[in-house]
N, C-alpha and C positions, 0 to 999 in steps of 0.2 A: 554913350558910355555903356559898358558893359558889364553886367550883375557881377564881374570879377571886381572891374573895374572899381563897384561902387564896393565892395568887400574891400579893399585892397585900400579905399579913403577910409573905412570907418577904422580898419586894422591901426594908419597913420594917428587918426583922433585920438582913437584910446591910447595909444603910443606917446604923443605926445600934448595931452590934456595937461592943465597946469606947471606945465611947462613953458620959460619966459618964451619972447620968439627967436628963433633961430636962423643963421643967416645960411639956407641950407637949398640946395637944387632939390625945389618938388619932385622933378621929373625923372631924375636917377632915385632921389630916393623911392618915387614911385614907382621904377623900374625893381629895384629891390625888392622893395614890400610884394610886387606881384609875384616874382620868383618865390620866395619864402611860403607865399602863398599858395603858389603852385604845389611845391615843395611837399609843404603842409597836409594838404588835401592824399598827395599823392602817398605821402607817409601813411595819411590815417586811412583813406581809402583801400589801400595794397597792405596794411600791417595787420591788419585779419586771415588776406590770403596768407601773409608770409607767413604768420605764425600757426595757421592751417598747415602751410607744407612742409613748415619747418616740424610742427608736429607727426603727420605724417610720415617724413623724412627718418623724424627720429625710431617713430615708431618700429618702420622697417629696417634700418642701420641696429635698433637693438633687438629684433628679434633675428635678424642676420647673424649676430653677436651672439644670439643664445643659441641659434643653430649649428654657428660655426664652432660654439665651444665644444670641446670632446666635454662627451659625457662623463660624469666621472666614473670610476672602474669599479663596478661591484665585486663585492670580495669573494672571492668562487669559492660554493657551496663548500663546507666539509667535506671531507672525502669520508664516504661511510665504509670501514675496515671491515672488513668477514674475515668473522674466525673461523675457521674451518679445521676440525680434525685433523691430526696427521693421519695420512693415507696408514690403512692395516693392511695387516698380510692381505696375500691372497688368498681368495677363499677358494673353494671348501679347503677348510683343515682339515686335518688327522686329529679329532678332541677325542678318539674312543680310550678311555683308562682303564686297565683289568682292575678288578677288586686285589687288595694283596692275598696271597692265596696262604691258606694255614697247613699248607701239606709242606714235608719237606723239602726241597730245593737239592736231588742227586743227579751228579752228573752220568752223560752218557757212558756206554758199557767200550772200554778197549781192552786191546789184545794184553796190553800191560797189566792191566790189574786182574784180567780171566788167570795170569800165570798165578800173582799170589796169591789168588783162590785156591787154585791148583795143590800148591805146598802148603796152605791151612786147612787142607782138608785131608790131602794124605797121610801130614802129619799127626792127624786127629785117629786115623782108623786103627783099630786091634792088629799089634804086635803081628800077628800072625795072619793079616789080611792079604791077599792077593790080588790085586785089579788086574784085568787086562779085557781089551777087547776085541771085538768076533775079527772087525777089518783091519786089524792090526796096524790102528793106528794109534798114536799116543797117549797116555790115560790125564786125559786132561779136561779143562775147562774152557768151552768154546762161545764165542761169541754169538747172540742171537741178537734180534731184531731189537730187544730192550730187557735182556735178561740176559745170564750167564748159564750155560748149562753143562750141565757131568753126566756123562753114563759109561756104565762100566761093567763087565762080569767081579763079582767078587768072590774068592775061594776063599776058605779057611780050613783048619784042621777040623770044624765039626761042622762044617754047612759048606753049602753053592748055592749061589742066587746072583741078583741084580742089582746094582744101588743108583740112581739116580736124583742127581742135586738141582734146583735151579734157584739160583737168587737174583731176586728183583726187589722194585720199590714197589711199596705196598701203596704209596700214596697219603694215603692216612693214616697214622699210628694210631692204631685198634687193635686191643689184645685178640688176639687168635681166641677161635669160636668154632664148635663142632659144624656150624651152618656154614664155612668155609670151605668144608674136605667137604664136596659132592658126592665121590666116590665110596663114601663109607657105607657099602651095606650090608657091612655086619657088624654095625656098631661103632663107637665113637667115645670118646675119654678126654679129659684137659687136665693135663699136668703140668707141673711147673721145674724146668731143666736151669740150672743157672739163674736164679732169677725171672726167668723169661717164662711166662705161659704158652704151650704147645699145646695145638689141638691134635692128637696120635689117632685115625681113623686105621676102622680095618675090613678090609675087601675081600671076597674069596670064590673061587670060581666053584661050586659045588660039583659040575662034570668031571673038570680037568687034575682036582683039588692043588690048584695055584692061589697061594694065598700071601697077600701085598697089606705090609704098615705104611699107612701115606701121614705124614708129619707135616705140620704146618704151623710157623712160627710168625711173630712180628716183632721186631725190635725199635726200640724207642727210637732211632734212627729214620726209622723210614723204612729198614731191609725187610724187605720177607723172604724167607726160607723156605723151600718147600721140597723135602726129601720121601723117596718112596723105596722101601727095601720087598726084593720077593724071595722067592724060597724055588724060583725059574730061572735059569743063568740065561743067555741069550744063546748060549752055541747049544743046548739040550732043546728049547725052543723050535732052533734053527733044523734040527736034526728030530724034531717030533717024541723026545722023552717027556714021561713026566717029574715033574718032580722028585728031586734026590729028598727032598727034606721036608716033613711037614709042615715047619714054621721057613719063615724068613730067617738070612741070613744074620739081619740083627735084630733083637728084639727092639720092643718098642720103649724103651729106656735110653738103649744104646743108642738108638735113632736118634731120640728127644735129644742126645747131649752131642750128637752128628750138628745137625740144626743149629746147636744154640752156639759152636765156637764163635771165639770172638772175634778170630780172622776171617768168617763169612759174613763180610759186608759190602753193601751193594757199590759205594765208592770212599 
């Protein structure tokens, strides 16, 4: 009999110890008992490996499971916003500003308004004046580069000479000052014609004895005046006399209030 064999009698014993007797086939039940027995062994023997691979098993079925799961979605970053300036002009600019300028603001010199020069100033002359000139052209007031200019012979019943007008902007309203007439060297005076201060200078040629009132005015405007009378017409000049007349054709009064009309202004 075989060490099963004798396992397989004591299993029976303890199985059926105090127990009456029973009218039972040893032989199948001993067939039994050895199966079970088998069984038994075979359970307890293999239920370490199985629970071994069954661990195992699991082991790798759930990290299969953790591999296979998606990952969860991480929430994408903030999106980090630039603020950025709105685009500026193109550069370089034009930034250069004049200062406001304190002189006053006249406009350019036309043929339109040289005429009503023209008629405020002939209007102005002694009853008894004569203009004309040498080229016989108009006795008028002619456009220059930025001033208005008049020349003329002027006759009268007691004198011949010259009169010449220019009015321009003076720029700066500055009363008239004897250091304005350059020309005066024989002297200089500041009088007052209409309200307006006139600087009356006086010039004279001691060879030829040609002697010129040069006047110079400035009006609150901006105009300046500047008139010069001789006592030399341009055609006695032209033809090498000298003077018909000691003094100038107007004196320096006359002049002063030439200058100061109120029709001579610059616009």
């Amino acid at each position: 009999m075989t060490a099963e064999d004798e396992d397989v009698k004591a299993l029976l014993g303890r199985a059926l110890a105090g127990e009456p007797p029973l009218a039972l086939d040893r032989d199948a039940v001993f067939r039994q008992g050895r199966r079970k027995l088998r069984s038994r062994r075979l359970f307890s023997a293999g239920g370490a490996i199985t629970g071994a691979v069954v661990a195992v098993v699991g082991a790798v079925v759930l990290t299969n499971l953790i591999a296979e799961e998606p990952a969860p979605e991480t929430p994408p970053a903030a999106s980090r916003t630039e603020h950025r300036a709105p685009p500026g002009p193109t550069l370089p600019l034009t930034t250069t500003q004049l200062p406001p300028s304190t002189s006053p603001t006249l406009p350019a010199p036309t043929v339109d308004h040289a005429s009503a020069l023209t008629q405020a100033l002939l209007a102005a002359l002694p009853a008894d004046a004569r203009p004309s000139r040498l080229d016989g052209d108009p006795v008028r007031f002619t456009v220059a580069r930025d001033t208005y200019e008049f020349e003329a012979d002027i006759e009268t019943g007691k004198a011949d000479g010259s009169l010449s007008v220019s009015v321009g902007s003076a720029r700066l309203a500055a009363d008239a000052a004897c250091a304005q007439v350059r020309d005066a060297n024989a002297g200089c005076a500041v009088l007052r014609a209409r309200g307006i201060l006139v600087a009356v200078g006086n010039w004279k040629d001691y060879d030829t004895g040609e002697k010129r009132y040069i006047v110079y005015a400035v009006r609150p405007d901006g105009t300046s005046v500047t008139a010069i009378a001789t006592n030399l017409s341009e055609r006695r000049r032209k033809y090498g006399k000298d003077p018909s007349d000691p003094a100038p054709v107007f004196d320096e009064k006359g002049l002063a209030e030439i200058v100061t009309v109120a029709g001579l202004r610059f616009g």
